[in-house]
N, C-alpha and C positions, 0 to 999 in steps of 0.2 A: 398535741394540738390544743392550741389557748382557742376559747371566744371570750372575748367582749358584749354585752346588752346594752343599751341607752333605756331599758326601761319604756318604747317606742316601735316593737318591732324589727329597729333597725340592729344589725349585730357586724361584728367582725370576728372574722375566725383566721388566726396564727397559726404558725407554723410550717413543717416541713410536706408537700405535696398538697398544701390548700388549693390552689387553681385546680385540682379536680371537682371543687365545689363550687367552681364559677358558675356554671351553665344552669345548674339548681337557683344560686344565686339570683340571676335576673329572672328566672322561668317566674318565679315567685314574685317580683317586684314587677313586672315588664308582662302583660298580656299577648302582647302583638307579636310580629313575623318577623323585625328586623332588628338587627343587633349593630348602634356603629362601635366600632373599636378602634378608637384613635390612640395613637402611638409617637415615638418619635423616633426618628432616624438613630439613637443611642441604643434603641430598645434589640437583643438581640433577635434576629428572625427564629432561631427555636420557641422562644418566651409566646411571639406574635402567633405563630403555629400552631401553639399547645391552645390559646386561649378562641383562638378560632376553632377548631377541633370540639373545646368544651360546650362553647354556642350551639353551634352547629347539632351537635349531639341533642342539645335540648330544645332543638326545633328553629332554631332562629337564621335567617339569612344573614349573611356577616360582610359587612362593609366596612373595610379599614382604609384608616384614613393617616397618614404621617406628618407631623409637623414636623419643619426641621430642627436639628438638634441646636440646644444651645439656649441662655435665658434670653438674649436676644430677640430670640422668636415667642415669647410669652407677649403678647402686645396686640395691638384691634385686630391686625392684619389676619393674623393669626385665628382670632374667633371668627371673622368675617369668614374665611375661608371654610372654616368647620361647618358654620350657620349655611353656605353655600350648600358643601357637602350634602347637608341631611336636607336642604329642599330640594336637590334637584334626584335625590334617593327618595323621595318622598315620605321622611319622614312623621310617624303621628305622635302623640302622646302617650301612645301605650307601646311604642318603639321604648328600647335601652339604648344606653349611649353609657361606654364602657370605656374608664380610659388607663390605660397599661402604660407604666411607666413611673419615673419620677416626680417629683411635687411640681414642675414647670407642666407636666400632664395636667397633672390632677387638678391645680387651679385652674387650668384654661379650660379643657374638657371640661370639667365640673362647673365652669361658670358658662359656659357655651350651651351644658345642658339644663342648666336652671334657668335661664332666659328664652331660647329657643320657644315658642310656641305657649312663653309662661313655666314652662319644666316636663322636660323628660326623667324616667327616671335614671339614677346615675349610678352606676357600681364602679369603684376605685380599686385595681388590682397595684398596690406601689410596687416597686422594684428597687428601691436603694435603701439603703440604709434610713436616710436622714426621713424619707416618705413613708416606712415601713414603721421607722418610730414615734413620728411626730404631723407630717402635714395633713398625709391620710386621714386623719379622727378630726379636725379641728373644724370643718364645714366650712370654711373661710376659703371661697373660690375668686378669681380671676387676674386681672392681669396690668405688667406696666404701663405706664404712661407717663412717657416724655421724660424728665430727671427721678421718677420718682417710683418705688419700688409698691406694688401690686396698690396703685391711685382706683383703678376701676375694678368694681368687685359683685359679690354681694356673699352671703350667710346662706349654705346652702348644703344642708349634712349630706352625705351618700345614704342610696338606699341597702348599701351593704357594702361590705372593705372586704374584698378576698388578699389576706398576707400571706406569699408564699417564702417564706424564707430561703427556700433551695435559687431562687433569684440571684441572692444576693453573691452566690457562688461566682456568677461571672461577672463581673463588676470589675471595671478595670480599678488595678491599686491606688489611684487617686481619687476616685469615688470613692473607696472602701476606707481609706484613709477622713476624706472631707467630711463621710455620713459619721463618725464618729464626733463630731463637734455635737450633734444633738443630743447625741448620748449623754456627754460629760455634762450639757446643760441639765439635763434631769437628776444626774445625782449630784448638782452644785447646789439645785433647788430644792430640792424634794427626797431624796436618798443618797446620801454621802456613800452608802455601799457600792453606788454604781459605781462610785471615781476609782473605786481601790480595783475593780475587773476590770479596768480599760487597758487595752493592751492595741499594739496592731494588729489585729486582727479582725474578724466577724464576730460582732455581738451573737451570745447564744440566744436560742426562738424565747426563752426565759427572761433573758433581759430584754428582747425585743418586746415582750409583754408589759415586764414590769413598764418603759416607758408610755407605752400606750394608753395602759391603766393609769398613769400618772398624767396623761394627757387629758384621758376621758372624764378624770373626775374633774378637771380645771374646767372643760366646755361643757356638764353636767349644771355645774352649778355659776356659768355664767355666759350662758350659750350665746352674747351678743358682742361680749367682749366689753363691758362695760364699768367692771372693777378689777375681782378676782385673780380672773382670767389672764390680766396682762402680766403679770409676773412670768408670764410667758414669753414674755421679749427681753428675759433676760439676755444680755448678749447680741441682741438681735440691734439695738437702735443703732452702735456702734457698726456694726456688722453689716449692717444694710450699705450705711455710709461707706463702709469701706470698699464692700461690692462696689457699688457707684461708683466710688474715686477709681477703682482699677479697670471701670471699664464692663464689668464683670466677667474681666477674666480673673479674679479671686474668688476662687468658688465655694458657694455659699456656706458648706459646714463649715470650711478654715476661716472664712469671715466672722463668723457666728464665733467661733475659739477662742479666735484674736479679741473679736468685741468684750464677751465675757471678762476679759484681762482688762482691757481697758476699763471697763466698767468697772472691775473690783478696786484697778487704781484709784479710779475715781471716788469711789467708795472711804477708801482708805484714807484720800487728801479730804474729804470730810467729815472723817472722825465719826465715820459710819459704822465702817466695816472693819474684824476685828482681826488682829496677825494672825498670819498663816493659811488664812482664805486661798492669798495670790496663790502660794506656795503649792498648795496640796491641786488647787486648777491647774496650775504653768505646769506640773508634774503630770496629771494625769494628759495635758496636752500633749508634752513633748513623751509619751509612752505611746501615743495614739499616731505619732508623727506629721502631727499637728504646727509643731512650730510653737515659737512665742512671740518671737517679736513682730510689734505693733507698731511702736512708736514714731515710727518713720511714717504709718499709714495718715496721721491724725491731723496734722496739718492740710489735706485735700479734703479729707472727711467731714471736719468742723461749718465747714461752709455750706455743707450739704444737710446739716442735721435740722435746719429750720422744714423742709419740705419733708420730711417724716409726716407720719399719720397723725400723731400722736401728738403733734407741734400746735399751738393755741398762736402762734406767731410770734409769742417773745419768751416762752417756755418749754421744756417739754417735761412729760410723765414720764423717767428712768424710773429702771430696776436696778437696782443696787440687792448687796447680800448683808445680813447684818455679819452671819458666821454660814457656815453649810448647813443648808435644810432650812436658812430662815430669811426668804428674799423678804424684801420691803421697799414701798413705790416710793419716789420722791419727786414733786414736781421744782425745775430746776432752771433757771434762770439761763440764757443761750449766752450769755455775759459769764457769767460763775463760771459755767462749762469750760468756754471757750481760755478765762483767765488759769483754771485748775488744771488743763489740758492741753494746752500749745504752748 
């Protein structure tokens, strides 16, 4: 068993049979009687079972709540309904609000519980890969709006991450497959060791740490997101776009892959980024079963890249690599892009 500290009381604790440590969990963060546990239709009814069990045990009334599955359902509608939930359950402030599941949980729940009443507290149980390595730690909650991928939000840590790796077991093989794109982003960024153990397979509770650790020190030292930190979107600016263009039926790890690549291209037509980057990514992608090819994506995509976060309206702030282990931001003209890229 791994934990994580923030230096704030708040921790995460990894590994195999953590959800026994859930009900401790909120007992500590959460004074009060009730527990929501909102879920999604993905989430399997064993998972849902154990984590009502753990409350329960620790004194809480357990109200579960299910959104339906899919990013689709990330969106007002969606928290409206949550926000319904815990008024007509009557929920207070010193109620928890627990959300089990993937990163489409965790942002909506987590921003549902940071609004609600000004904030309840929230404990983040993830379940995939990609939320067990990456979304879980970043405090960065809420959800779509209209063309544009998590528009409504706000900044809002957990009061604890319960990682149960044993989760990840039942995970249908294209989740197991998709959660592997976050993987590769961290040893593209940050530990070239990752790329070389990417296999298809389940990341060990060891690499599931190592990224986390690699997450936590990014939102440590730039907990707003406001320099540092976005080297975190590596892959992601592309990757969002291409979610978008597909509809988001391209799900989000193999978006995030794909991006990555285009990115390095991109990187590459400006004499950025140096040989062998693509190479040793496109490699550990197509080991991960990942795919490579993009370029078919980037003509729908291009026209979507002005509505990003990150967009000043004739610019945006990309992550480019210069080599492994060494991103570098570039702010980049939607003209350059779009001439270097279509």
């Amino acid at each position: 068993m791994y934990e994580l500290h923030d230096g704030k009381g708040r921790a995460a604790v990894i590994g195999s049979g953590a959800s026994a440590l859930l009900g401790a969990a909120c007992r500590e963060c959460a004074p009060g009687i009730r527990a929501a546990l909102i879920t999604d239709g993905g989430v399997p009814g064993e998972h849902i079972e154990k984590a009502a069990e753990e409350l329960e045990a620790a004194g809480f009334a357990v109200f579960t709540f299910v959104i339906p599955r899919g990013e689709e359902n990330k969106n007002l509608a969606s928290l409206e309904a949550i926000w319904g939930f815990l008024y007509d359950k009557g929920f207070t402030r010193t109620d928890a609000v627990v959300g089990l599941g993937g990163g489409m949980v965790g942002d909506t729940a987590g921003f549902a519980a940071a609004v609600y009443k000004r904030g309840l507290p929230f404990v983040s149980v993830p379940t995939t890969i990609i939320s067990q390595t990456d979304s879980a730690y970043g405090g960065k909650t809420g959800v779509d709006f209209r063309e544009g991928k998590n528009l409504i939000g706000a900044f809002s840590r957990p009061a604890a991450i319960i990682c149960d790796t044993d989760f990840l077991a039942t995970l249908p093989e294209e989740e197991r497959v998709s959660g592997l794109g976050e993987v590769i982003k961290y040893g593209a960024i940050a530990e070239p060791s990752i790329l070389e153990n990417v296999a298809r397979d389940l990341p060990s509770d060891e690499t599931v740490f190592a990224c986390a650790k690699i997450k936590q020190s990014f939102v440590l030292a730039d907990p707003f997101d406001m320099g540092e930190r976005r080297v975190l979107n590596f892959g992601h600016t592309f990757g969002h776009a291409f979610e978008e263009a597909s509809g988001f039926r391209l799900p989000h790890g193999r978006a995030v892959a794909l991006g990555m690549l285009a990115a390095i291209r991109l990187g590459e037509r400006l004499g950025v980024t140096e040989s062998g980057v693509y190479e040793a990514v496109e490699s550990a992608c197509e080991r991960a079963g990942l795919g490579a090819r993009w370029e078919a994506l980037t003509a729908d995509a291009l026209p979507l890249l002005p509505l990003d976060k990150k967009s000043d309206g004739a610019s945006l702030d990309f992550v480019l690599l210069e080599r492994l282990g060494r991103p570098v931001r570039r702010r980049l003209p939607f003209e350059l892009i779009a001439r270097l890229m279509g």
